[in-house]
N, C-alpha and C positions, 0 to 999 in steps of 0.2 A: 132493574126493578128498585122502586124508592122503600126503603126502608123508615119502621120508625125510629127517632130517635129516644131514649134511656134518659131521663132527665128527675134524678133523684130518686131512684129507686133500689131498692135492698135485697144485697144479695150475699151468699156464702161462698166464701174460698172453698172448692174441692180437694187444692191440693193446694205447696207453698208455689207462692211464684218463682217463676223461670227466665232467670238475667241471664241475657245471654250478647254476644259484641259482635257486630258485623266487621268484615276483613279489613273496611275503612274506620273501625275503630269506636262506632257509636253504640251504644246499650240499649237494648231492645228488649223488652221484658214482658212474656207472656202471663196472664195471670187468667185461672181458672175458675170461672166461675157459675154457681147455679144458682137460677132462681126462680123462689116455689110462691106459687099463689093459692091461696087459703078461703073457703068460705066456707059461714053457717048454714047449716042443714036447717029445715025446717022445724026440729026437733031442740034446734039450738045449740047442736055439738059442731066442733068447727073440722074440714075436711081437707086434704088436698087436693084441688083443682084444677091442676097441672106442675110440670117442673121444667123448665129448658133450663140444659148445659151451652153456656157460652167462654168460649177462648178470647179475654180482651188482650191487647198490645196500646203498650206504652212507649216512647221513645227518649232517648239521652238522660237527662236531669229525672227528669220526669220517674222515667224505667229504673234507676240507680234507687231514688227515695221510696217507692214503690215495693220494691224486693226488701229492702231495709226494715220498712216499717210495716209489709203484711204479713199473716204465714196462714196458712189451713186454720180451717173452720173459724176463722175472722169473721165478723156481720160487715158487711161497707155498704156506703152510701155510693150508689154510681149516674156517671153521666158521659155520656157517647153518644155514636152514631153506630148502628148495626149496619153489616152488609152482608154478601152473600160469597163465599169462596166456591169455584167448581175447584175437583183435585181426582185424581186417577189412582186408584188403588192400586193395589199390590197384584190384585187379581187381571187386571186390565179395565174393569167395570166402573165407570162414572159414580162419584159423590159430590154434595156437597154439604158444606158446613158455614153455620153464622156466629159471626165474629164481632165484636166491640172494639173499635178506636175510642180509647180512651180519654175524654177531658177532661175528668177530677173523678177522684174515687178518694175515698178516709173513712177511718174507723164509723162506725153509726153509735155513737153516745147515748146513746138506750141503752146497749151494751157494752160498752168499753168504758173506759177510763183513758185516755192520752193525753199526753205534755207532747206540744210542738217545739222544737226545734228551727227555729228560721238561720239558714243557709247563706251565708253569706256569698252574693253571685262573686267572681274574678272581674268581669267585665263589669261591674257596676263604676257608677262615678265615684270618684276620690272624696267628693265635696258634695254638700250638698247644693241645690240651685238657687241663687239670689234670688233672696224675695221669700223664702221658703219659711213662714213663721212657725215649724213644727219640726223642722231638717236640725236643732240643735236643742242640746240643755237649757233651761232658763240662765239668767245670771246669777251668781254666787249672792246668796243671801231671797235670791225668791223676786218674786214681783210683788205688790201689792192687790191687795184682793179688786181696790178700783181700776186698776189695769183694764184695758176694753181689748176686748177680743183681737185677735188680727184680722178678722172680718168680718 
């Protein structure tokens, strides 16, 4: 069954996220989430017009800065793909539950305040790529303002 997908939509941490490491050693990071949609009554007062609880997963990099920089009752901005888990209870009886594959989640700046931190990758390149008029400092002393663009 095709699910929709999540593409900029606001929602609250229920609990802190959950890093957690697979046996081969990758981080995987549950993060819990709800989100409530709101409208005005005819009266003009505003109401709750539903809530779903969703469990998203994040993986490696990702899952690591994720746990880092969320914690409970966070606002975040999210973007994913829902799907649908079956799972067998405790009882023996069929459920299921819907879940978020995470592609970008961060604070919602309505309400927060954040400084990013940019990560330097390991595997990046040493140098930047010829040709690159942006990949280094100017030269010592500036250019001059008639300088024309690099393109």
């Amino acid at each position: 069954m095709s699910l929709p997908k999540i593409n900029g939509d606001v929602a609250r941490l229920w609990a802190d996220p959950e890093l957690r490491w697979t046996p081969s050693g990758r981080a995987v990071v549950t993060v819990p989430l709800v989100f409530n949609k709101r409208k005005r009554t005819d009266a003009g007062e505003w109401e709750d017009a539903g809530t779903m609880f969703v469990r998203a997963q994040a993986w490696e990099q990702f899952a690591e800065n994720i746990s880092e920089s969320l914690s409970k009752g966070d606002e975040v901005v999210v973007t994913g793909e829902l799907s649908v888990r079956d799972y067998d209870r405790k009882d023996g009886s069929k459920g299921q539950s819907i879940e978020l594959a995470l592609y970008a989640i961060g604070p919602n700046l309505k309400r927060h305040l954040a400084k990013t931190l940019r990560i330097d990758r390991q595997d990046a390149p040493e140098s930047t790529p010829t040709g690159d008029p942006w990949g280094s400092a100017p030269p010592p002393g500036g250019g001059s303002v008639a300088d024309e663009p690099p393109f």
